[in-house]
Every structure is written in structure tokens, then in C-alpha cells.
matplotlib code that plots the C-alpha trace (Angstrom):
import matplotlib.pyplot as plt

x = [-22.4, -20.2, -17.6, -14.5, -16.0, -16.2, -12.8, -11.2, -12.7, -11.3, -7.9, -7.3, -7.9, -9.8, -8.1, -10.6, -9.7, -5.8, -6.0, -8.1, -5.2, -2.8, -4.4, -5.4, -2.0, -1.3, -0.3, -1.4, -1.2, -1.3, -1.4, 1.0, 0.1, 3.0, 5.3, 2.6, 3.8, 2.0, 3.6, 3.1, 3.7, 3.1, 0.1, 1.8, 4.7, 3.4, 5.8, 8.7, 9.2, 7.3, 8.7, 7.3, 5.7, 7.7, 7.2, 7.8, 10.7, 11.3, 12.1, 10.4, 8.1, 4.1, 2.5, -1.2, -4.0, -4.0, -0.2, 0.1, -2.5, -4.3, -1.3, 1.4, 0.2, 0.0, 3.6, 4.4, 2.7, 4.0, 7.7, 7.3, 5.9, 8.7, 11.4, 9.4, 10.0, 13.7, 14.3]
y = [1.1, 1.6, -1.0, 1.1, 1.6, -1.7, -2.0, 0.2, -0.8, -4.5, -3.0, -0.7, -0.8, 2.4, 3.4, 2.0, -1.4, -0.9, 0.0, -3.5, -5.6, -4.0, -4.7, -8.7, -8.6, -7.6, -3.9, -0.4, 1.5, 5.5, 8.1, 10.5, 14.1, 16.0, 13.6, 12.9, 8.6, 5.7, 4.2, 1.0, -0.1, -3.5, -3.1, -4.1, -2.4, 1.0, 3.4, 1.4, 0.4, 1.9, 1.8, 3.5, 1.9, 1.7, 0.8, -2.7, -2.6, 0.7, 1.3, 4.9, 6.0, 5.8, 8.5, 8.1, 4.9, 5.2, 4.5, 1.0, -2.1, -4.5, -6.5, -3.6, -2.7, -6.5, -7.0, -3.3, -4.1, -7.4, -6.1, -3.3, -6.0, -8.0, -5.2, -4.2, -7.9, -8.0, -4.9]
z = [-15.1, -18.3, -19.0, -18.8, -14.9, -14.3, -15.6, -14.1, -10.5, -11.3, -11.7, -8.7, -5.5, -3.7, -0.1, 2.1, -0.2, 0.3, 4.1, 4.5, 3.0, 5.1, 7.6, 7.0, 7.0, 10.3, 9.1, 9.3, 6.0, 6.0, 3.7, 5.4, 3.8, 5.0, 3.0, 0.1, 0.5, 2.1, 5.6, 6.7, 9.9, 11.8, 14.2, 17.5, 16.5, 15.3, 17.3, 16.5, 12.7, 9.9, 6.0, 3.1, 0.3, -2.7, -6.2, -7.8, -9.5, -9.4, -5.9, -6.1, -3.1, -4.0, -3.5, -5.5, -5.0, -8.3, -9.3, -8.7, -9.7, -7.8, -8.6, -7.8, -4.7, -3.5, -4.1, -2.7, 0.4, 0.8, 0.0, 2.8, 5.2, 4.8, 5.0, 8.4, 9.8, 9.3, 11.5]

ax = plt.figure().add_subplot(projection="3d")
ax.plot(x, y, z, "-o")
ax.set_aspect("equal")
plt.show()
């Protein structure tokens, strides 16, 4: 394995990786295609509340894995979590 690999698999998450975060914390994270954005939703709540995931700072809708960091999608997914909670 080359080091820019190993790199670069330190520094983003893969989709299988993101969809197991979401779901530690008590979430559901999908890709929805028709929209090209990730939705979360809380697990007991699926039908009810979802949010899209939306960029630190930016505010702007994610729409690849690879946009965000390890780092960037933790506080994305956190943010969206908490912005399902207060509805």
C-alpha cells in the first residue's frame, strides 16, 4: 500500500464507514439519488423528521463521501442530529 493510500483512507470516511457513525448515533444516513444529498433521519423517528446534511460552515447540502473529512462529516452529522432533535 502506497503512502498517499494510506493517507488518504486516514482522512475520509468510505459510505459503509459514514452510515455506521450515523448510526452509533442513533441515526439513519442515506444517500438519496434523486436529490444527489445525504438525509439523516433519527431511527425511531424515520417517517417523521429527516434533515439533509450540510456543510460546516458553509451551510451548502453534501452531496459526495468525498467532500467533507473525517473531521467535516463528524460535525455535519452531529449538526444535522441536533437540528433533527429540536423539531
Amino acid at each position: 500500500m502506497s503512502k498517499d493510500r494510506s493517507r488518504s483512507e486516514c482522512r475520509f470516511y468510505n459510505s459503509e464507514q459514514l452510515q455506521e457513525r450515523a448510526e452509533a448515533m442513533g441515526c439513519c444516513l442515506r444517500f438519496a439519488r434523486a436529490q444527489g444529498v445525504f438525509e439523516l433521519t433519527i431511527d425511531d423517528k424515520q417517517d417523521q423528521n429527516w434533515t439533509w446534511v450540510m456543510r460546516p460552515g458553509s451551510n451548502e447540502r453534501v452531496r459526495l463521501v468525498r467532500e467533507l473529512t473525517r473531521d467535516e462529516w463528524d460535525q455535519a452529522l452531529a449538526n444535522a442530529r441536533k437540528a433533527l432533535l429540536l423539531f
